[in-house]
VODOMI-20684 format. One line per 2 residues: number of its first residue (from 1); their letters; for each residue x, y, z of N, C-alpha, C. Coordinates in steps of 0.001 Angstrom, whole numbers, plus 500000, padded with zeros to 6 digits. Example, Ala and Ser with C-alpha at 12.3 -4.5 7.8 and 13.67 -1.06 7.14 Angstrom:
<recs>
1) AS) 513190,494310,507800,512300,495500,507800,513200,496700,507800  512850,497750,507080,513670,498940,507140,512900,500030,507870
</recs>
This chain:
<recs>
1) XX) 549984,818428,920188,549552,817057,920344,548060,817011,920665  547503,818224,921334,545766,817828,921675,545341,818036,920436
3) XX) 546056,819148,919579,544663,819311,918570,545132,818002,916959  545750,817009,917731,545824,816181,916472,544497,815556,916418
5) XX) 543835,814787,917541,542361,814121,917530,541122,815338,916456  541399,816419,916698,540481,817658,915967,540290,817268,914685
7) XX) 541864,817435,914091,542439,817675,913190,542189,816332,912265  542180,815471,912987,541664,813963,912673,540545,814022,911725
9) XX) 539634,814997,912452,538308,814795,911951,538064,815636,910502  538918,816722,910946,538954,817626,909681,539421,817290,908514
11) XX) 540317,816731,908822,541348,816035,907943,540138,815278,906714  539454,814557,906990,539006,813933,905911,538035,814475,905215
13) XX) 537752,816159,905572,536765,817211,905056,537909,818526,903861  539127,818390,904780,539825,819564,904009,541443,819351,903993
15) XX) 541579,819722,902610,543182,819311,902397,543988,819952,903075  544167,821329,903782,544642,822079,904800,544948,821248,905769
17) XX) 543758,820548,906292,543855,820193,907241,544297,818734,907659  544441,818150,906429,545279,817006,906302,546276,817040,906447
19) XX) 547145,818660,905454,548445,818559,905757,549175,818851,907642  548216,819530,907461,548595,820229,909103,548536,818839,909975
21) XX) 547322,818029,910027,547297,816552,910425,548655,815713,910305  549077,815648,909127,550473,814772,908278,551848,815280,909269
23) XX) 551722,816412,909349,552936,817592,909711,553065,817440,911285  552041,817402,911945,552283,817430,913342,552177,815652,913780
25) XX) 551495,815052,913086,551923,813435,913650,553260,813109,913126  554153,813575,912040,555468,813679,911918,556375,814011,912995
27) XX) 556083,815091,913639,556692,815857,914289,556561,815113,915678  555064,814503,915864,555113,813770,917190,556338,812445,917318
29) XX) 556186,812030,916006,556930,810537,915474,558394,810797,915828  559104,811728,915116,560308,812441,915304,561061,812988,916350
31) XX) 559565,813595,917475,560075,813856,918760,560476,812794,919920  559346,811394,919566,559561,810341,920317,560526,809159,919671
33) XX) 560746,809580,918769,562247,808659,918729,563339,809394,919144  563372,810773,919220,564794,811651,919635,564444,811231,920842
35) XX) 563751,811363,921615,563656,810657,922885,563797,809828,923672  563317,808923,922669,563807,807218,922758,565509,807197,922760
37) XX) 566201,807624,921481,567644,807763,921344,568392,808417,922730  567847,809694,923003,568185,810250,924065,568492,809867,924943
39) XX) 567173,808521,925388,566761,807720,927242,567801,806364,926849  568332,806169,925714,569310,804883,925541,570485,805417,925413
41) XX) 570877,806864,925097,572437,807059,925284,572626,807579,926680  571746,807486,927881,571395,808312,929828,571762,807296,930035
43) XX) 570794,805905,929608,571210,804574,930158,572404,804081,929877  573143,804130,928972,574230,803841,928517,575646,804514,929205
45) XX) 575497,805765,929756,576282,806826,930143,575875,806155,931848  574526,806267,932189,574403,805576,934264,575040,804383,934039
47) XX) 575066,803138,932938,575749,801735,932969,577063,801653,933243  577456,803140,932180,579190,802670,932130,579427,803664,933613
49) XX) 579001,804537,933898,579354,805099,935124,579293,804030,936336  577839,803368,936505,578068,802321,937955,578860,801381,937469
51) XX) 579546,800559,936295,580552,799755,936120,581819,800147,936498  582427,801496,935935,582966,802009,936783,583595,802475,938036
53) XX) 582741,802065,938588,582594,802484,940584,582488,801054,940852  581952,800327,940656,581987,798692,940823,583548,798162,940997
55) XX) 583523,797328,941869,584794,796804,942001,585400,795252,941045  586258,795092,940489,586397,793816,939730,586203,792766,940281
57) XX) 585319,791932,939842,585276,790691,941127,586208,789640,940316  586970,789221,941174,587567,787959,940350,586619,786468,941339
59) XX) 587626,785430,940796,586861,783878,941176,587762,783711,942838  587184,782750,943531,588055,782875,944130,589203,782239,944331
61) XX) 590212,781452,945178,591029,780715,944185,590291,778868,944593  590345,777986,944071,590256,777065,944695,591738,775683,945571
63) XX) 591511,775488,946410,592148,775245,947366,592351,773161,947402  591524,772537,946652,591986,771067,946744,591512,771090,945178
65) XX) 591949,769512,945138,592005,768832,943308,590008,768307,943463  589223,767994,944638,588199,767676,944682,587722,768721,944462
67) XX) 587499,769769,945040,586543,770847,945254,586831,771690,943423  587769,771118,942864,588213,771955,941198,587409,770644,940686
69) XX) 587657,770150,940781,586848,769147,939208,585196,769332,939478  584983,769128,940567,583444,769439,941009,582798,770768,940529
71) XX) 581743,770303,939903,581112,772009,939380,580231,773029,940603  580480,773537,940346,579796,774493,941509,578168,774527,941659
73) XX) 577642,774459,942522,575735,774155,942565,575442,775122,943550  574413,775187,943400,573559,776160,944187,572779,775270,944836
75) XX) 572641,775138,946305,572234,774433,947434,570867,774889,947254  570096,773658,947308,568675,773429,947295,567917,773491,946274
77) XX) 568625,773606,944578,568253,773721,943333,567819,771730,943184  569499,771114,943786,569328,769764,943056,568250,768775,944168
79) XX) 567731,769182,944931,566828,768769,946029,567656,767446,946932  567115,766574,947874,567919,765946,948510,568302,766130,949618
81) XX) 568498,767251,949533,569520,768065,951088,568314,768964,951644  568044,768889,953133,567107,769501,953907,567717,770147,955041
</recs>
C-alpha cells in the first residue's frame, strides 16, 4: 500500500509500472471489501448473540376500558403539563 503513491508516478512513464500500479490498487479494492463483508457478518453474529441473552419483553396488560382506548404519550412531548 505505501509504494502505490510511487508507483503512481511511474505509472504514467512505464507500462511495468502501470501494471504493477493496476494489480496492487486491485488487491487494495478486494482486501477492503473482504473486510467490509467480514465487519458485517461480526456484527451480525454480536446482534443475534445480544438478542439472544435479551429477555422477551411483552406489553403490559392493560387494566380499565379508559386507559385501552387512550393512546399511550410520552409526558412532556404534548406540552401543558409542568
Amino acid at each position: 500500500m505505501n509504494a502505490l503513491p510511487y508507483l503512481a508516478g511511474l505509472a504514467t512513464r512505464h507500462a511495468w509500472a502501470e501494471r504493477e500500479y493496476a494489480r496492487l490498487h486491485a488487491e487494495i479494492v478486494e482486501a477492503r471489501l473482504a473486510a467490509r463483508a467480514q465487519a458485517g457478518e461480526r456484527a451480525a453474529r454480536r446482534r443475534a448473540r445480544l438478542r439472544s441473552a435479551l429477555p422477551v419483553r411483552r406489553p403490559e396488560p392493560v387494566h380499565c376500558r379508559r386507559a385501552a382506548a387512550r393512546p399511550v404519550r410520552i409526558s412532556g412531548s404534548l406540552g401543558g403539563t409542568r
